[in-house]
Backbone bond lengths (Angstrom), bond angles and torsions (degrees), N, CA, C in turn:
res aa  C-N    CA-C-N  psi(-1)  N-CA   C-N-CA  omega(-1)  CA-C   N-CA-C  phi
1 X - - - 1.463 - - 1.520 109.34 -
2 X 1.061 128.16 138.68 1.352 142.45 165.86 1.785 120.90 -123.80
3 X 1.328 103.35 161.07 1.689 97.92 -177.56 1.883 117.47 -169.91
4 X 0.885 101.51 146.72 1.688 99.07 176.00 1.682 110.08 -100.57
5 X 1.150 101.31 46.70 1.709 100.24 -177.83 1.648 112.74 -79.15
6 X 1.089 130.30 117.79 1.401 122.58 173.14 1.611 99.83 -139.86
7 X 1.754 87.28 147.13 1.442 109.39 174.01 1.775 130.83 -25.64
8 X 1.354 118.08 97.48 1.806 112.25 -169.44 1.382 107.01 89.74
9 X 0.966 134.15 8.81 1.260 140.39 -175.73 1.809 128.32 -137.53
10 X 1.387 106.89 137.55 1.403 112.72 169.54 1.631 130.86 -71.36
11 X 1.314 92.73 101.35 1.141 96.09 174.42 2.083 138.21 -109.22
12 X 1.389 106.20 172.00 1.480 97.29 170.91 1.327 105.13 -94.55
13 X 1.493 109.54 163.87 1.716 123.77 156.54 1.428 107.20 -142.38
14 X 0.959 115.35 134.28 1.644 129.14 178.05 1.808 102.41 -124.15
15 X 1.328 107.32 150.48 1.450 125.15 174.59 1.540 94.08 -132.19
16 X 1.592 107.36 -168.54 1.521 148.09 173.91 1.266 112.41 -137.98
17 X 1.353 99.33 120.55 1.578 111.06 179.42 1.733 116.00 -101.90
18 X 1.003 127.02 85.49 1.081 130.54 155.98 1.283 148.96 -62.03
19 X 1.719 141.06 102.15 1.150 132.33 161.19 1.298 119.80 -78.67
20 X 1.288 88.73 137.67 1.935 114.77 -166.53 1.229 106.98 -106.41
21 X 1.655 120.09 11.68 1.312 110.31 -172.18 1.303 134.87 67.30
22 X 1.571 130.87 163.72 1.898 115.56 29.46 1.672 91.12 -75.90
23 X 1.215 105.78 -46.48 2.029 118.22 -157.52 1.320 117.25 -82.91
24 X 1.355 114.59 125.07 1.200 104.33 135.37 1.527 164.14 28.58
25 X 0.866 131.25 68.83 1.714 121.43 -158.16 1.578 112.08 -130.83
26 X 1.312 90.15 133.05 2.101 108.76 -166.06 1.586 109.91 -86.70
27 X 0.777 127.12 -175.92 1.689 140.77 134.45 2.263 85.75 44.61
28 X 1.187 124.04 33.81 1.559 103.72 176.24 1.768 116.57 -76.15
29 X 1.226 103.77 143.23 1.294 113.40 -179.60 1.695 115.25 -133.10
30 X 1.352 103.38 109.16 1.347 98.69 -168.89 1.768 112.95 -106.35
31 X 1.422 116.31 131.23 1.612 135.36 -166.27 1.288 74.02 -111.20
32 X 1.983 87.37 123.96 1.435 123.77 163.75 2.076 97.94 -89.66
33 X 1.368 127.02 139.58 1.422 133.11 165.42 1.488 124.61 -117.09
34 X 0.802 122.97 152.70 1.673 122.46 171.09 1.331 102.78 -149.28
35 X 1.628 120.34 131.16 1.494 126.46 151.91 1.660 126.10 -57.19
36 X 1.441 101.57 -23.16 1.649 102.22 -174.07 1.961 114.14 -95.76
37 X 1.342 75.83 113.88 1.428 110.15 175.08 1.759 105.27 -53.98
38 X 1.054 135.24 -20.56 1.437 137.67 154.87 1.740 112.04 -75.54
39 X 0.998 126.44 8.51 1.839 142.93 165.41 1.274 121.01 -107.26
40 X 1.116 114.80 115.44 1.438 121.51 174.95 1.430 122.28 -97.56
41 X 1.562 156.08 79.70 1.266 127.12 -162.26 1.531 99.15 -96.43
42 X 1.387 104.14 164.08 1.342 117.63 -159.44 1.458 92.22 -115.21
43 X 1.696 127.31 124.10 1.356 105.12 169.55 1.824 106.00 75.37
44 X 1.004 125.12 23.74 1.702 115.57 -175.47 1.321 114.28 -41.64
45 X 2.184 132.53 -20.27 1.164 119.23 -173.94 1.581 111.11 -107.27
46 X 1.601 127.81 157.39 0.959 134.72 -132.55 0.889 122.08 -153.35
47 X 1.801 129.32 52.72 1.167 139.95 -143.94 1.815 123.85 -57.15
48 X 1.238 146.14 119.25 1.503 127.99 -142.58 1.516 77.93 -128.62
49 X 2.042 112.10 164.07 0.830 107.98 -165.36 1.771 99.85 -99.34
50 X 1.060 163.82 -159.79 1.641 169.28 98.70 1.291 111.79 41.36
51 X 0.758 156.03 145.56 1.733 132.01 161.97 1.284 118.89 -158.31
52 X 1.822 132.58 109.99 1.195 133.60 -163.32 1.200 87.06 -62.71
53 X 1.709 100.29 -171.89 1.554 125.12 148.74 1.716 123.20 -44.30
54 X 1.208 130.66 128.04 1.604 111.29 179.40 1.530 103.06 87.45
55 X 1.321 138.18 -6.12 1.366 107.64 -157.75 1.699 93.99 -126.88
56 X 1.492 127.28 149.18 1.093 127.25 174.28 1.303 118.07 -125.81
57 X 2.023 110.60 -180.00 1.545 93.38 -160.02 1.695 71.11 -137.27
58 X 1.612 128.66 -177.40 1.665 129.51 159.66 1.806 87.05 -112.95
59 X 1.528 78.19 162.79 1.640 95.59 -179.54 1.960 96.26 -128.12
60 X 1.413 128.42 156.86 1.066 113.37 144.77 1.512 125.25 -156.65
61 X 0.793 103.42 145.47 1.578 98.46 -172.47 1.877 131.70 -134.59
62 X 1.001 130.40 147.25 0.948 151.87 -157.07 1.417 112.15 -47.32
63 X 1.593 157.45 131.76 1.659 111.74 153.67 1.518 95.57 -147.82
64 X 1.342 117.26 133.93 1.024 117.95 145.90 1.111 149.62 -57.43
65 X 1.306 138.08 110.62 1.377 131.00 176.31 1.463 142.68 -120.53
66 X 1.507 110.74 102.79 1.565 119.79 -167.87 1.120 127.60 -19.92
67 X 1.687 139.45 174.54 1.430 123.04 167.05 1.461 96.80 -90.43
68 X 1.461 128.01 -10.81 1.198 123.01 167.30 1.497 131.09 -51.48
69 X 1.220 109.11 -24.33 1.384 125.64 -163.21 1.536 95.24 -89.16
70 X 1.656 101.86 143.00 1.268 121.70 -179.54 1.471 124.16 -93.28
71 X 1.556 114.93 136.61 1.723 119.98 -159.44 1.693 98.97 -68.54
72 X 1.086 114.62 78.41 1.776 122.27 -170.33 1.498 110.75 -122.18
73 X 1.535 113.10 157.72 1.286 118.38 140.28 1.509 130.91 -36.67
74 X 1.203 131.82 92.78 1.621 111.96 -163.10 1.670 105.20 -110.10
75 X 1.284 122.16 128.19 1.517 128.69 -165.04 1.957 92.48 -84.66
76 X 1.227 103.07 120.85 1.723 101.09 151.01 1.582 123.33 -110.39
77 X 1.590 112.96 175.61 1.341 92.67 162.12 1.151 104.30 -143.30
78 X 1.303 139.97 166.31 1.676 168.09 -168.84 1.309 123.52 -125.49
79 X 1.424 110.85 104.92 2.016 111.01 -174.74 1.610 66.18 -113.44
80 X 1.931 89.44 150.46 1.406 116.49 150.08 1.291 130.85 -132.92
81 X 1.496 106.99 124.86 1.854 103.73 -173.83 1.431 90.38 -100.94
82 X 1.414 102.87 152.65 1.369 146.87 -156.33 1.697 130.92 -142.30
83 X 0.904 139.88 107.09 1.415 130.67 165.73 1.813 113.55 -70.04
84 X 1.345 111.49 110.16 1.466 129.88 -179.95 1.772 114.65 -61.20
85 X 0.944 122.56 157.84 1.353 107.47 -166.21 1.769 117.27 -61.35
86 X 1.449 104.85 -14.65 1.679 115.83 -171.26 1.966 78.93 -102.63
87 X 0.687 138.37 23.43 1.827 134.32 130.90 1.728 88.13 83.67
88 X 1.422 127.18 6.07 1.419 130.92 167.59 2.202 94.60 -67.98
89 X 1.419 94.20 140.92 1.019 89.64 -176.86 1.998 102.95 -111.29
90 X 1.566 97.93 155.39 1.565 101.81 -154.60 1.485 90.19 -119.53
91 X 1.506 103.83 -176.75 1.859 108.26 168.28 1.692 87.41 -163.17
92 X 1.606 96.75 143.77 1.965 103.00 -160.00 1.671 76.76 -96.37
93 X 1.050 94.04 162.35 1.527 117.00 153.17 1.639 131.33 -44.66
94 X 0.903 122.40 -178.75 1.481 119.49 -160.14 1.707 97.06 -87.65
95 X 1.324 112.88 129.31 1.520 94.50 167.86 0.994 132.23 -108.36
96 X 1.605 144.75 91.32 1.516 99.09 -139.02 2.055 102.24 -109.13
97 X 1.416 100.85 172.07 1.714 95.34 -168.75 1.647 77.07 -148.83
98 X 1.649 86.38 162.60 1.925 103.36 167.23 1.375 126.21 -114.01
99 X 1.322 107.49 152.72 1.855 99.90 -169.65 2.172 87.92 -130.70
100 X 1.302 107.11 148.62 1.303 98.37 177.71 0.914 98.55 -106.36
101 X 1.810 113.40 147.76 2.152 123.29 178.94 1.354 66.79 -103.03
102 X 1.723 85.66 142.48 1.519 112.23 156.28 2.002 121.13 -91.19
103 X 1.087 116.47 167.21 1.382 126.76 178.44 1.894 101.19 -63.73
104 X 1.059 125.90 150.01 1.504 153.13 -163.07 1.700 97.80 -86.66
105 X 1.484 92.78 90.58 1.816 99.97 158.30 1.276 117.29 -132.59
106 X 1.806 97.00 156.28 1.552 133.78 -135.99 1.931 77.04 -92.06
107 X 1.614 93.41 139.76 1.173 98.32 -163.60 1.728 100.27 -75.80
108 X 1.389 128.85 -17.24 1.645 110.82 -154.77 2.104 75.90 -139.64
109 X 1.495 100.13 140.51 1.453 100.95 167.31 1.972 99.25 -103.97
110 X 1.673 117.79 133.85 0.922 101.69 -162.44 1.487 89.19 -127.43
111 X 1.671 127.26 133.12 1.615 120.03 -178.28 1.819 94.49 -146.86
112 X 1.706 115.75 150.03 1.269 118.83 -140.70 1.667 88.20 -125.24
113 X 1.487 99.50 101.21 1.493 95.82 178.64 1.431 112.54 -69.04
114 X 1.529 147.27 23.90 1.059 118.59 174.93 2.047 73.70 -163.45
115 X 1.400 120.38 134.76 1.554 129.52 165.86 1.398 120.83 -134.03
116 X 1.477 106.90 0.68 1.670 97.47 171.69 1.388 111.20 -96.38
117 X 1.648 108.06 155.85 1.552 110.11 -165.41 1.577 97.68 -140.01
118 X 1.169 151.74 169.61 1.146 150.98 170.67 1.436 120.06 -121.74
119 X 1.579 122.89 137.69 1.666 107.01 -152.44 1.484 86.63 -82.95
120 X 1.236 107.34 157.64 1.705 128.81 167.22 1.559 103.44 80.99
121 X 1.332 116.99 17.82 1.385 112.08 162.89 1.406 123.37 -146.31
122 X 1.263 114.17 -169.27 1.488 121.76 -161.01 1.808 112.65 -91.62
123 X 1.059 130.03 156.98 1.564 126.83 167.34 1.020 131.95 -164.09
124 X 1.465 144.08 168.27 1.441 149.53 -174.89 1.170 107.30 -100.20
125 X 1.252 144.72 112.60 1.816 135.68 139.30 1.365 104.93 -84.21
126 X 1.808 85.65 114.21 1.500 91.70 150.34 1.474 136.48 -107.68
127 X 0.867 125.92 150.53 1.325 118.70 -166.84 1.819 118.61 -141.35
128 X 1.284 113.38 123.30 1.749 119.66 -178.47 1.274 97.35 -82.00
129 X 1.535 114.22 128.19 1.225 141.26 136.30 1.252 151.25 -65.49
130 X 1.134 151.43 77.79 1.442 146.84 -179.04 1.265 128.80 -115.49
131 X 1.256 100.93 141.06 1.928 121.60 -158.99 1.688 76.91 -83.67
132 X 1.711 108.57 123.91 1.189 128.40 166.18 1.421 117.32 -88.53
133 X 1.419 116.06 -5.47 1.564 120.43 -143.03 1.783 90.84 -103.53
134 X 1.191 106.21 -167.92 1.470 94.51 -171.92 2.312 89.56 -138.30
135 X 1.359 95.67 42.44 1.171 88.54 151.84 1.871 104.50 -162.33
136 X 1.668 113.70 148.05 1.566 104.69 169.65 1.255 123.01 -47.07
137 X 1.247 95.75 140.76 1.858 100.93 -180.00 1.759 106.05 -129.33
138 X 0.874 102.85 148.66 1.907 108.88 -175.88 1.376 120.87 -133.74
139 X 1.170 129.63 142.85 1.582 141.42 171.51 1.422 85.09 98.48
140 X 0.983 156.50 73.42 1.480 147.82 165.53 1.691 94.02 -89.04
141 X 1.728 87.86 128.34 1.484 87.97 169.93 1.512 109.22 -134.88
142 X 0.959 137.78 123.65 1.443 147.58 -165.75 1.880 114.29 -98.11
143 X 1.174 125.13 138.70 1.109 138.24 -153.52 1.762 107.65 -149.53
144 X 1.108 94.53 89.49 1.876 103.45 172.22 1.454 109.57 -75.35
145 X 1.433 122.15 157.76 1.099 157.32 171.77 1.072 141.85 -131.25
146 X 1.654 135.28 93.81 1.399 141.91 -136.92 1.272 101.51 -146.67
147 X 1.612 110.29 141.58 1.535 117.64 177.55 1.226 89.03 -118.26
148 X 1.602 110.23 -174.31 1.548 138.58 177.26 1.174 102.70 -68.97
149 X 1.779 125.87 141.33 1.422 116.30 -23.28 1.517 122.38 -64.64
150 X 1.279 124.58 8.97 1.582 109.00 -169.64 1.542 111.16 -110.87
151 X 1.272 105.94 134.98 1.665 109.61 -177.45 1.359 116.25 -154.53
152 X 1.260 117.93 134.97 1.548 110.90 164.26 1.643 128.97 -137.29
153 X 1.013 95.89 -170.91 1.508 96.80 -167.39 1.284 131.34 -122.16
154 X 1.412 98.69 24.04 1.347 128.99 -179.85 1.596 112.40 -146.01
155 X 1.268 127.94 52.81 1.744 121.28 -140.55 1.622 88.37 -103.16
156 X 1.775 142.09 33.57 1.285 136.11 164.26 1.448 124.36 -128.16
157 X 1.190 116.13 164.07 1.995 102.47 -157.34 1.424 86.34 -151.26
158 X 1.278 109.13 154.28 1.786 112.00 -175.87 1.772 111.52 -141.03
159 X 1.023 122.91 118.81 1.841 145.59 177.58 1.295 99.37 -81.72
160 X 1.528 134.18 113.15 1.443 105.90 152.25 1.322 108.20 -58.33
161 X 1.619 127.96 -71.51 1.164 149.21 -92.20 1.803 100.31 -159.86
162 X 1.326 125.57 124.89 1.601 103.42 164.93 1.539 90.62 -156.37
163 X 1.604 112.86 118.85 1.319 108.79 163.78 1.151 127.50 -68.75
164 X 1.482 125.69 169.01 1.458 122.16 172.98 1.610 105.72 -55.89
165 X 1.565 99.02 132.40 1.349 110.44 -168.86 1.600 137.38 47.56
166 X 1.502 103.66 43.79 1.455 116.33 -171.57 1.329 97.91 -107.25
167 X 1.106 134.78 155.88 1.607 145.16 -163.32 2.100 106.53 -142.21
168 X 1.704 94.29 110.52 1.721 79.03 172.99 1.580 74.69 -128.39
169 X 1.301 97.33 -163.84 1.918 153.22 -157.26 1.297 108.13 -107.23
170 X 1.261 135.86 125.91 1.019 132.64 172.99 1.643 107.17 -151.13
171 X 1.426 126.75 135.87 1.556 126.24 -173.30 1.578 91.05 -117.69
172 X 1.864 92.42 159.31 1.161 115.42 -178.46 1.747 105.24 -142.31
173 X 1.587 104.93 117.09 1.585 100.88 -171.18 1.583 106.60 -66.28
174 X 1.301 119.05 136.92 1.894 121.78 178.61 1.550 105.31 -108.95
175 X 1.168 137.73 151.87 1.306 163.05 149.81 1.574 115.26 -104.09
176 X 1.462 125.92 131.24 1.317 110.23 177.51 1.489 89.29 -134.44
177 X 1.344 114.54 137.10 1.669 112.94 161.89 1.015 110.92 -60.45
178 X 1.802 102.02 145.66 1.656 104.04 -170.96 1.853 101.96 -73.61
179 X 1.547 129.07 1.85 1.949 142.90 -158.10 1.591 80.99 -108.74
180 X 1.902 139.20 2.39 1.004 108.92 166.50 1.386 126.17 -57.64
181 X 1.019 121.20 164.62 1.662 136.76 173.97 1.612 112.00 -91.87
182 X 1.171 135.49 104.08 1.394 119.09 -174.60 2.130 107.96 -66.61
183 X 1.037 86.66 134.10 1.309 107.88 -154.77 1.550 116.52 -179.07
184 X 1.223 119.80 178.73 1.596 126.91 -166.39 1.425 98.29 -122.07
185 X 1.559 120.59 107.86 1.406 129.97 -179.18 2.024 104.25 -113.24
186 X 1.315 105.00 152.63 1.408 118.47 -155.35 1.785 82.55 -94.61
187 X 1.703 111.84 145.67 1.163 125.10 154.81 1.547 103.57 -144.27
188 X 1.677 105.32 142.63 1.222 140.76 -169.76 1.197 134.24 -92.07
189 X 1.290 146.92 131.19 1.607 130.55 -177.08 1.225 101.09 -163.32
190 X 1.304 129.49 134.93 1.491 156.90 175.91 1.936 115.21 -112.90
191 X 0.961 119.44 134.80 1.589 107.30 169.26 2.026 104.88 -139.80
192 X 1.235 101.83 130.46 1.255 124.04 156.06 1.427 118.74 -73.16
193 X 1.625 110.38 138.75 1.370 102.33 -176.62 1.453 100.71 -172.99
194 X 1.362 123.14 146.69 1.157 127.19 153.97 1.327 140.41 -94.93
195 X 1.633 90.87 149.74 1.921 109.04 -179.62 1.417 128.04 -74.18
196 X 1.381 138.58 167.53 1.072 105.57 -169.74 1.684 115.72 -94.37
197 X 0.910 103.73 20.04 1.399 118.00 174.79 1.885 110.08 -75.88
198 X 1.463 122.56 -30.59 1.302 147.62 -149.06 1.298 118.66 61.53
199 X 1.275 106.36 30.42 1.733 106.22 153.95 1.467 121.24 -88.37
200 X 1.596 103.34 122.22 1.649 101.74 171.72 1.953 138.14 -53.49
201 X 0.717 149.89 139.21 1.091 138.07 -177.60 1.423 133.06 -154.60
202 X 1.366 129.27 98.69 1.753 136.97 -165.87 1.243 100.33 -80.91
203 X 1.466 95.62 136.42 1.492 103.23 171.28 1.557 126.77 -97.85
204 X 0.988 121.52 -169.38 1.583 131.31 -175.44 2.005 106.67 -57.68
205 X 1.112 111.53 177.35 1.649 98.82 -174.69 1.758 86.79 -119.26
206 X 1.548 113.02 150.28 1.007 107.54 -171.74 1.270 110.38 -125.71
207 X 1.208 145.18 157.03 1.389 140.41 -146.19 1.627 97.72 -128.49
208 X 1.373 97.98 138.44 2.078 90.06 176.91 1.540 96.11 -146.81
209 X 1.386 125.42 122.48 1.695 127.66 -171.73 1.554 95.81 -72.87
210 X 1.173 127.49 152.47 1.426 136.88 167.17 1.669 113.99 -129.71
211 X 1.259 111.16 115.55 1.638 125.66 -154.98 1.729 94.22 -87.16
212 X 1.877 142.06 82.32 1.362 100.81 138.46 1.440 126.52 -121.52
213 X 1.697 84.00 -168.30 1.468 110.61 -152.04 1.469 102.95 -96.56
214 X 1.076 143.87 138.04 1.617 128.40 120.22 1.046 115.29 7.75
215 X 1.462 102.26 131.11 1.798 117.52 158.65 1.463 107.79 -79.16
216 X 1.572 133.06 134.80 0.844 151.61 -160.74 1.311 98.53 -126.80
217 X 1.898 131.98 137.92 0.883 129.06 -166.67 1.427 96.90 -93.55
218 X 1.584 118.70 161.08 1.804 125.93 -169.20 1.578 87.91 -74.38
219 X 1.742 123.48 137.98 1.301 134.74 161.96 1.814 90.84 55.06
220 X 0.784 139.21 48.74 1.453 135.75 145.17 1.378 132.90 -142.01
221 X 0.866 126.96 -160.72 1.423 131.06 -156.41 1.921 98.16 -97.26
222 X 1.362 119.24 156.41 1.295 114.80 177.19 1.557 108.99 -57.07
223 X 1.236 133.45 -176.41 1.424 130.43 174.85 1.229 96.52 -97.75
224 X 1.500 144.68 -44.98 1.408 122.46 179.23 0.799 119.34 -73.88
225 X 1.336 140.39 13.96 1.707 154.71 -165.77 1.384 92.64 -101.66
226 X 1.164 124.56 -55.21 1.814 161.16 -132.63 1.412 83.72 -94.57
227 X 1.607 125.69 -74.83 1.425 120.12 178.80 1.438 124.32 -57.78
228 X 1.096 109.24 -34.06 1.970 107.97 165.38 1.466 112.61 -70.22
229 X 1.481 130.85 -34.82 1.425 118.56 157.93 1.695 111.92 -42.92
230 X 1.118 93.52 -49.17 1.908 99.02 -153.56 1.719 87.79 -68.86
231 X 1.265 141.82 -36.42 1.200 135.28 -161.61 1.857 97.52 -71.39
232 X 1.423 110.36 -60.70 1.232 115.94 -176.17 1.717 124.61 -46.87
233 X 1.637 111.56 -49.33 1.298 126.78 149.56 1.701 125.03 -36.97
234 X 1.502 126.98 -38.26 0.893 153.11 175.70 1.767 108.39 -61.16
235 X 1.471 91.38 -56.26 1.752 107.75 -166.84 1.560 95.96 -73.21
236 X 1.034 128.92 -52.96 1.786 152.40 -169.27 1.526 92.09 -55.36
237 X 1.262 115.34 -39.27 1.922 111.91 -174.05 1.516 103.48 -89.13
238 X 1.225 131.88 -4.81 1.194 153.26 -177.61 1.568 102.52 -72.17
239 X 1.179 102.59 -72.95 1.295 125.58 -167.91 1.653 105.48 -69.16
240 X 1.249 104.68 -52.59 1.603 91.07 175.00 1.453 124.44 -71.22
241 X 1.512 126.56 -3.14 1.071 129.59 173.08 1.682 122.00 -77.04
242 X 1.550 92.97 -51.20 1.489 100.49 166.45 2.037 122.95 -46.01
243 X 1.631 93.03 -43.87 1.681 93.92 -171.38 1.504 108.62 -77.68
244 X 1.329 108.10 1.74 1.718 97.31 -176.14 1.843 88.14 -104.84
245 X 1.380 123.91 0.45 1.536 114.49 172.59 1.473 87.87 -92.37
């Protein structure tokens, strides 16, 4: 048996059905089972075609699996009913086999080739995308999320197409108030997208720091540099005013 079952995620499992003989068996239908209530199978029966002695058929089936469910060895089992060659119909014993759930991964890895922004002006985030998942997904539509100071006016991004492990480009227009604070402010992005099954599916929200700076005047001095001159200059005329009273 083999399977792509991982944690929060839909997965396949496929087996091999083998008759071991001596007889014959018609019309077999083999029910996939699971005890864990964190497993969903979709469809558990599994219609097989005739099958001498020696000869086998694959089965596969669907399964859901919760984020509840643990990245484990997970035991299933497989009865198969059968019509016997005298057309009495039978059901085998329990069979049981193991499929391993894998650990819980984030379907898109997302990293921001460019995060500095400058307050009181305009900017590009760009940001690489890649389908982490191990099947194509399409219509990806991406949806940013920005507080004060950061905002834009273009905050949606669109994927047709991303194979397993394909990497594109995607921009996001930025606004920064020129009253930002230079400092490290949080920006947000989520994307909807479909499987190839045509089920929709949103992913996790992903967090990307955005570094700015102060506006700095052209060929001059920073402005808070600029205001501690002017304070000191200020105090200095202070002082010499008093000693000439």
């Amino acid at each position: 048996m083999e399977s792509t079952l991982r944690v929060a995620k839909e997965g396949q499992l496929e087996a091999t059905i083998v008759n071991q003989g001596p007889q014959s068996v018609s019309a077999p239908v083999a029910t996939l089972q699971s005890n864990n209530q964190n497993l969903n199978i979709n469809n558990p029966e599994f219609a097989l075609p005739d099958l001498a002695p020696g000869e086998q058929a694959s089965v596969n089936y669907t399964v859901d699996v919760s984020s509840a469910a643990d990245a484990a060895v997970q035991q299933f089992n497989f009865q198969i009913t059968y019509d016997n060659q005298n057309g009495d119909r039978r059901t085998s014993e329990r069979i049981q086999a193991n499929a391993r759930i894998r650990q819980q991964q984030d379907q898109f890895i997302v990293e921001p080739i460019n995060r500095t922004a400058i307050a009181g002006e305009e900017a590009t985030l760009d940001l690489k995308v890649t389908n982490n998942g191990e099947e194509a997904i399409g219509s990806i539509e991406g949806k940013a999320f920005l507080d004060d100071p950061l905002s834009s006016g273009d905050d949606e991004v669109f994927i047709d197409r991303l194979e397993p492990g394909e990497t594109t480009t995607v921009s996001v227009a930025l606004s920064v108030d020129s009253g930002a604070l230079q400092k490290t402010y949080p920006f947000s992005i989520d994307f909807q997208y479909e499987m190839p099954d045509g089920d929709t599916e949103v992913s996790k929200t992903y967090n990307v720091p955005i570094q700015v700076r102060q506006i700095e005047k052209e060929g001059g001095l920073p402005l808070s540099l600029i205001g501690g001159i002017a304070v000191l200059v200020f105090g200095a005329g202070i002082v010499w005013y008093t000693r000439r009273e």
